[in-house]
N, C-alpha and C positions, 0 to 999 in steps of 0.2 A: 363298327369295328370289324374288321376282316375276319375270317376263320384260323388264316396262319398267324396274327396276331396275337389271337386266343389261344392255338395252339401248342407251336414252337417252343413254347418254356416248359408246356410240360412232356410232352413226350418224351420218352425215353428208347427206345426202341429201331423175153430175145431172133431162083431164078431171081437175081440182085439184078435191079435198073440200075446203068450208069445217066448221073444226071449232069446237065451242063446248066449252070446258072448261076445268077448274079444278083444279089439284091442291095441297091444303094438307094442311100438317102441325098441330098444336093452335094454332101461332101467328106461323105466316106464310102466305101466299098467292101463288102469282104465277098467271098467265093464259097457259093454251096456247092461247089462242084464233089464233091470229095464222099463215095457212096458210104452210106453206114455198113459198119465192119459188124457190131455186134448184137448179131442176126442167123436165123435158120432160114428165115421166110417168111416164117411166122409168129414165129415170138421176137423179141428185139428190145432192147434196155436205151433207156433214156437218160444218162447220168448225172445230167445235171439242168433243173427244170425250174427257174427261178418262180416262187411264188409272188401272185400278185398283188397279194394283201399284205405279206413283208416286208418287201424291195423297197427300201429308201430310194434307189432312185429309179423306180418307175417303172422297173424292168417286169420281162412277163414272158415262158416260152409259149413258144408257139411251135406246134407239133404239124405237119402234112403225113395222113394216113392215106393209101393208093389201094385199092383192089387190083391187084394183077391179072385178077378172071372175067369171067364173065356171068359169076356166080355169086347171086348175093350171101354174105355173111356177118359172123359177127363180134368183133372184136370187144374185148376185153382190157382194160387201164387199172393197175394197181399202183400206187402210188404211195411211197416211204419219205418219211422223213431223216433229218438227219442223226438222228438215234437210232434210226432204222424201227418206229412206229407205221403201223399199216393204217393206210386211211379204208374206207368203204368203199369196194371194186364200183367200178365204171362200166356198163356195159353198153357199147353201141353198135345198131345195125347202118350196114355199107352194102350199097346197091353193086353190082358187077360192073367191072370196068370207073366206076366214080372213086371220089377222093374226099376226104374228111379236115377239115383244119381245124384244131383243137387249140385252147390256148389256156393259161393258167388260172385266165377269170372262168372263163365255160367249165373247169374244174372244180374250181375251188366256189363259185357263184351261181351257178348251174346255167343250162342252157334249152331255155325249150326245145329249138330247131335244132339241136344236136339229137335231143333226145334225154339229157342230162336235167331231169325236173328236179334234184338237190344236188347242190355240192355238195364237198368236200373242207369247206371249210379251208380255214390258214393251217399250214404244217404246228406242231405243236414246238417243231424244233430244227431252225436252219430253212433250206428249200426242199425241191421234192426231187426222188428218183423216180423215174416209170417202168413199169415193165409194160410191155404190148403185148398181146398174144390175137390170135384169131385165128378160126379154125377154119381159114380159107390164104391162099398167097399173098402175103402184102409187100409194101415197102412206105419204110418211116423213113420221114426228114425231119430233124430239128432245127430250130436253131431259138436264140435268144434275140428280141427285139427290144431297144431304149426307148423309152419316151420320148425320142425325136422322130423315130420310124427305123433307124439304125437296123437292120437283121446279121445276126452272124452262125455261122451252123455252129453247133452244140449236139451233132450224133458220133465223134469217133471221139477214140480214147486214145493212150499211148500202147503199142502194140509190144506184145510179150519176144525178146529176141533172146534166146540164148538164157533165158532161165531168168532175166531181167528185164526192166523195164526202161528203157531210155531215154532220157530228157534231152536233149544237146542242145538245149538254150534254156535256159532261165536266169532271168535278170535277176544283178547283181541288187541289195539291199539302197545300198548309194544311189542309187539311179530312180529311187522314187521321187515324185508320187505312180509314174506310171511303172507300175509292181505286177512280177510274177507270183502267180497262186498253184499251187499243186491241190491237189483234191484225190484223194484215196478214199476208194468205197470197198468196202466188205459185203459182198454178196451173197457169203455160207452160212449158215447153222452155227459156227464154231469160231472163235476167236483165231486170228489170224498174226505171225511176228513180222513185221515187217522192218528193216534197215536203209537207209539213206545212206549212198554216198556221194561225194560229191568233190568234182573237180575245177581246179579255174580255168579261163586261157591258155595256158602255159601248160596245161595236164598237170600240174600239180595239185595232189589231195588236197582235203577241206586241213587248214593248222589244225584244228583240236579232233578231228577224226571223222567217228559214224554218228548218224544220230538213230534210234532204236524206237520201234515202240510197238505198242499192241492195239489191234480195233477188237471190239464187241462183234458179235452178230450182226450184222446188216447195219452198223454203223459209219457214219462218213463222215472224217476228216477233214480238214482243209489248213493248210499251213501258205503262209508269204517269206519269203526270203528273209526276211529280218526275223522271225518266225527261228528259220533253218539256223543262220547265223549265232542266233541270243540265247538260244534256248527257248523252249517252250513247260510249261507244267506238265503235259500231257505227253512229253516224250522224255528220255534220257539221251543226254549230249547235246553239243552244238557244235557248227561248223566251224565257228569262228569267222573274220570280216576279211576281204580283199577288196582290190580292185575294179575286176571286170568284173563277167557273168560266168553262170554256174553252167557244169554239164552233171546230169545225176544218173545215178543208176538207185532204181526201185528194185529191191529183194521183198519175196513175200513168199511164205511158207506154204500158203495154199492161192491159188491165181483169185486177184482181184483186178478191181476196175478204176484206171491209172490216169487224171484229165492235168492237161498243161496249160493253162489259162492267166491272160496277159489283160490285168484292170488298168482303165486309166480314171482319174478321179471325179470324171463327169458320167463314169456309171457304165461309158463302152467297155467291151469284155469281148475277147476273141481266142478261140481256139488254137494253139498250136499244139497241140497233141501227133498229130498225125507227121511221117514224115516218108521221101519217095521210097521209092523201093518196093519190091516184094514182100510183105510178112505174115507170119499166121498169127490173126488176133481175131479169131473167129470164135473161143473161147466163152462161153455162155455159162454161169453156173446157173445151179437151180436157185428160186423163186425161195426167199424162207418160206418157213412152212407156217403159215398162221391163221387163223379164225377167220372166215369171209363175211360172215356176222357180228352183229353186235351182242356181246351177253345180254342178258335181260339188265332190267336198272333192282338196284340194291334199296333194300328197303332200309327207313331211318325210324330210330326211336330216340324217343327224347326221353331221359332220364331223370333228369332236373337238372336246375337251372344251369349246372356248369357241367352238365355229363352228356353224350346223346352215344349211342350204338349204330354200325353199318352192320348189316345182316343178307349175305348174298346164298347164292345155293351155285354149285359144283358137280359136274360129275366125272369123277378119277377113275383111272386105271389101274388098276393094282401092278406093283411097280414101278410106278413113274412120278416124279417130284413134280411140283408145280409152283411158280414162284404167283403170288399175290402180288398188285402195286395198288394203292388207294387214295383218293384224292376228295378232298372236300371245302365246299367255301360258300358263302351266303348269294344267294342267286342277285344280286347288286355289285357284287365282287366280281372285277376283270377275269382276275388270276385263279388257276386254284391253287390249294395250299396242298403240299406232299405231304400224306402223313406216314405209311408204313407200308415197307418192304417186304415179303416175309415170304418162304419155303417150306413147303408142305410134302412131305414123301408117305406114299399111299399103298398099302401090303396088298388090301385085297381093291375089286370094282364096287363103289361106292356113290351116294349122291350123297355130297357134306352138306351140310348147314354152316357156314363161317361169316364169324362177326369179329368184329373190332371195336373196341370201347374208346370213346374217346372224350378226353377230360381237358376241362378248357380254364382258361386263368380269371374268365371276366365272365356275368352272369346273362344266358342270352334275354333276349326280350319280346313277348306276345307280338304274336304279326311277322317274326324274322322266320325266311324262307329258307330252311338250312339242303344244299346239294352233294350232292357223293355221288362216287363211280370208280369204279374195280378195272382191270385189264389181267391177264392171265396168260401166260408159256408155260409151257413143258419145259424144266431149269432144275438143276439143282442149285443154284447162285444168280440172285437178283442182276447181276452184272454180267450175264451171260445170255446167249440165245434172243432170240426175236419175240418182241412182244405181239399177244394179238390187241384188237381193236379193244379201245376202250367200252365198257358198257354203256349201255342207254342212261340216261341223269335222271337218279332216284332222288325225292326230296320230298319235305317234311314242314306245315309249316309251325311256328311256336304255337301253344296254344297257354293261354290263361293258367294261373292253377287256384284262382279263388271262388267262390259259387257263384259266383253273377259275371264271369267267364272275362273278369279284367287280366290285367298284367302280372299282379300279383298281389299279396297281401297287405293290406296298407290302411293309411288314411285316405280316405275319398273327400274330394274338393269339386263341389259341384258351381253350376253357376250362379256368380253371385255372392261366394263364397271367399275369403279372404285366405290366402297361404302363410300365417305367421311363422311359419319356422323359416321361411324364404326372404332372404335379404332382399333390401331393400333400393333404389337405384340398378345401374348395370353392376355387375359382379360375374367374376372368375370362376369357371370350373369346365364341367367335359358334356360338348353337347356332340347329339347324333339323332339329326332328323328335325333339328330345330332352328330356328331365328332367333335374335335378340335386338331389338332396335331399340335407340334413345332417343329420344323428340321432347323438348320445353320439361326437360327433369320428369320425363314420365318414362318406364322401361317398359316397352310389350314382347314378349315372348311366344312366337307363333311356334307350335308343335304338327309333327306328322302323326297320324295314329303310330304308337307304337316309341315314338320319338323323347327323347328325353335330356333332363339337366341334371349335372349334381355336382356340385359342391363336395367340402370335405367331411361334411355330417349326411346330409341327406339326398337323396334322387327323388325327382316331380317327371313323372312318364305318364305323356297321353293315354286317354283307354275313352278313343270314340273316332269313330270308323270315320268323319269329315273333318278329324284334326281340333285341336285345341286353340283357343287364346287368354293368357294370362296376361294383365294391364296394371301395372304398380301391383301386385300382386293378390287381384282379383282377378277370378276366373270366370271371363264374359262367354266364353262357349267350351263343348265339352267337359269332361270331367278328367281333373287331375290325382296321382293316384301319390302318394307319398309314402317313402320307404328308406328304413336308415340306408346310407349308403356303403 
């Protein structure tokens, strides 16, 4: 049984190269030609960096880093998700005058020859953003490459004119499968309002009006035209349906970072953000501000059978609030399980001790590997500001609690020994970590240590480290341990 299963019921609680180039596949083409906009030199934002371990269909960016000098240095890769979680900085050294090509596996999978001996793992949520920095001149190219070899650039954004943001194309709803995606990223410390409008053809407004909404801290959006049109949960308003295609205008209270991207259903994906003319979108904000470390891993205790404790340590600022997030789930288990939010405001400089009790619906069992891990901001609201890095994975495994260090307290069924309380044939109930087989009216029941069955009276749970076998209900190897249910 999973830990959220256990769980859940009960809680309560940024000198620019101009480049000329082209990269096709036998029967597409797009144009890198187009320099990246937002950039110093040295720092430079990636906005949208498809992960390689998510991507149904196969997609992966691919980044070119350039030394402009003749001076070796060394760059830095920070990489967000789409919650705006910080993964674990990247750092790589670049000889003078050479170039780098990074790509979403050498990230997230690591890459000896880069220099990258761990990744980063899959985003926890969506794909990734990058920031570049390096404390010598560079210049980034991105772009996104399909599993055919397709390349398309993916380093500009739609550029800030006149206090807004302007789309003058995005396709209409109608006109799928091949669909326009808008992508809004929040790059501040601070929650940001932003408004949609949007006109057809004709220059006539959207029928039902604006649509409205607010980002998190380093959070990023993505909306499709039928999205704009229908309504969405995460925004208020919709456009309502026309004919043609849309022209939009982005409003946003503090500058963010604005991508106009055109899917078609076999996975290509191309930029139109960018359009002629002169503009100033040279606009970089700053980097949230987050932990470049991992906290330390949180220690677990086990309580008894249906309780166990997270126990981290802190050290606060007098003044300053600090939101908790915590997460736990048995080291077999994919997912984690979410369990508690919580804001903590701090008068004087302190190092806390902070725990969490946590009470579960179903009784765990000898052998189970239970995992936990904390993350932490400066917040006064779980829903606000930029998380840092999750901590290191503290965990705990069950241990026994009868003297001869079995599962639990019970009847012991050794080999040899007959299970009469144990129906007889095959028969119904909850297994985890077991087999049941039926062969010539004989039933054999193979257990993992730790593994068990139970019926609506009673549980029969392994307790031997090479697993159990129960046969018409004799037990030929290990010993089985019996317990009302």
């Amino acid at each position: 049984m999973k830990i959220c299963a256990k769980v859940q019921k009960s809680l309560v609680f940024g000198t620019l190269v101009l480049w000329g180039s082209v990269i096709a596949s036998p029967f597409e083409l797009d144009n890198l030609s187009v320099q990246q906009s937002q950039s110093d030199g040295s720092h430079y934002q990636v906005p949208y960096f498809p992960s390689a371990m998510n991507d149904r269909y196969g997609r992966e960016g691919i980044m070119q880093i350039v030394n402009l000098t003749d001076q070796s240095g060394t760059v830095t890769i920070n990489a967000y998700d789409e919650a705006g979680n910080a993964a674990t900085e990247i750092e790589l050294s670049i000889l003078g005058g050479n170039s780098l090509s990074v790509s979403s596996s050498d990230i997230e999978s690591g890459n000896d020859a880069l220099g990258i001996s761990k990744g980063i793992d899959a985003p926890d949520e969506g794909d990734w953003r990058l920031e570049v920095n390096a404390d010598i001149a560079i210049q980034v190219v991105a772009s996104v490459r399909t599993f055919g070899g397709f390349s398309t650039s993916m380093h500009d954004v739609v550029p800030l004119i006149d206090d807004v943001y302007p789309i003058y194309f995005f396709r209409g709803s109608h006109r799928w499968p091949i669909e326009s995606r808008l992508r809004l990223i929040n790059l501040s410390n601070e929650a940001v309002d932003i408004s949609i409008r949007g006109r057809d053809d004709d220059g006539e407004p959207a029928p039902n009006g604006v649509v409205t909404m607010s980002l998190r801290a380093g959070q990023t959006a993505k909306y499709t035209a039928r999205d704009l049109e229908k309504g969405h949960a995460s925004f208020d308003g919709s456009f309502g349906t026309i004919d043609g295609d849309w022209h939009l205008e982005v409003d946003a209270s503090t500058p963010i970072l604005v991508l106009n991207l055109l899917h078609a259903p076999t996975g290509h994906v191309t930029n139109l953000s960018t359009i002629p003319g002169e503009v100033d979108s040279t606009y970089t904000a700053p980097p949230p501000v987050v932990p470049s470390t991992k906290p330390d891993a949180p220690t677990i205790e086990v309580v008894d059978a249906r309780n166990f404790v997270i126990r981290w340590t802190h050290m606060a600022s007098a003044g300053k609030s600090y939101a908790f997030d915590t997460q736990a789930k048995f080291d077999t288990d994919a997912v984690w399980a979410d369990l508690l939010c919580d804001v903590v405001e701090y008068e004087n400089d302190v190092t806390d001790d902070l725990s969490l009790p946590v009470p579960l619906t179903a009784d765990l069992v000898a052998g189970e590997v239970i995992q936990a891990r904390y993350r932490v901001k400066e917040s006064d609201a779980c829903a606000t500001g930029t998380w840092g890095l999750w901590s290191e994975v503290g965990e705990v495994t069950v241990e026994g609690d009868d003297d001869d260090g079995g599962t639990t307290q019970g009847t012991r069924y050794g080999v040899g020994e007959t299970i009469a309380n144990m129906p007889s044939g095959f028969f119904g109930g909850t297994l985890r970590g077991v087999s049941m087989r039926l062969s010539g009216g004989v039933v054999t029941i193979t257990f993992d240590n730790g593994g068990y069955v139970e019926n609506n009276d009673y549980r029969w749970t392994c307790d031997a480290s090479d697993g159990c076998r129960v046969v018409d209900r004799v037990v030929e190897e290990g010993e089985i341990v019996e317990t009302e249910a």
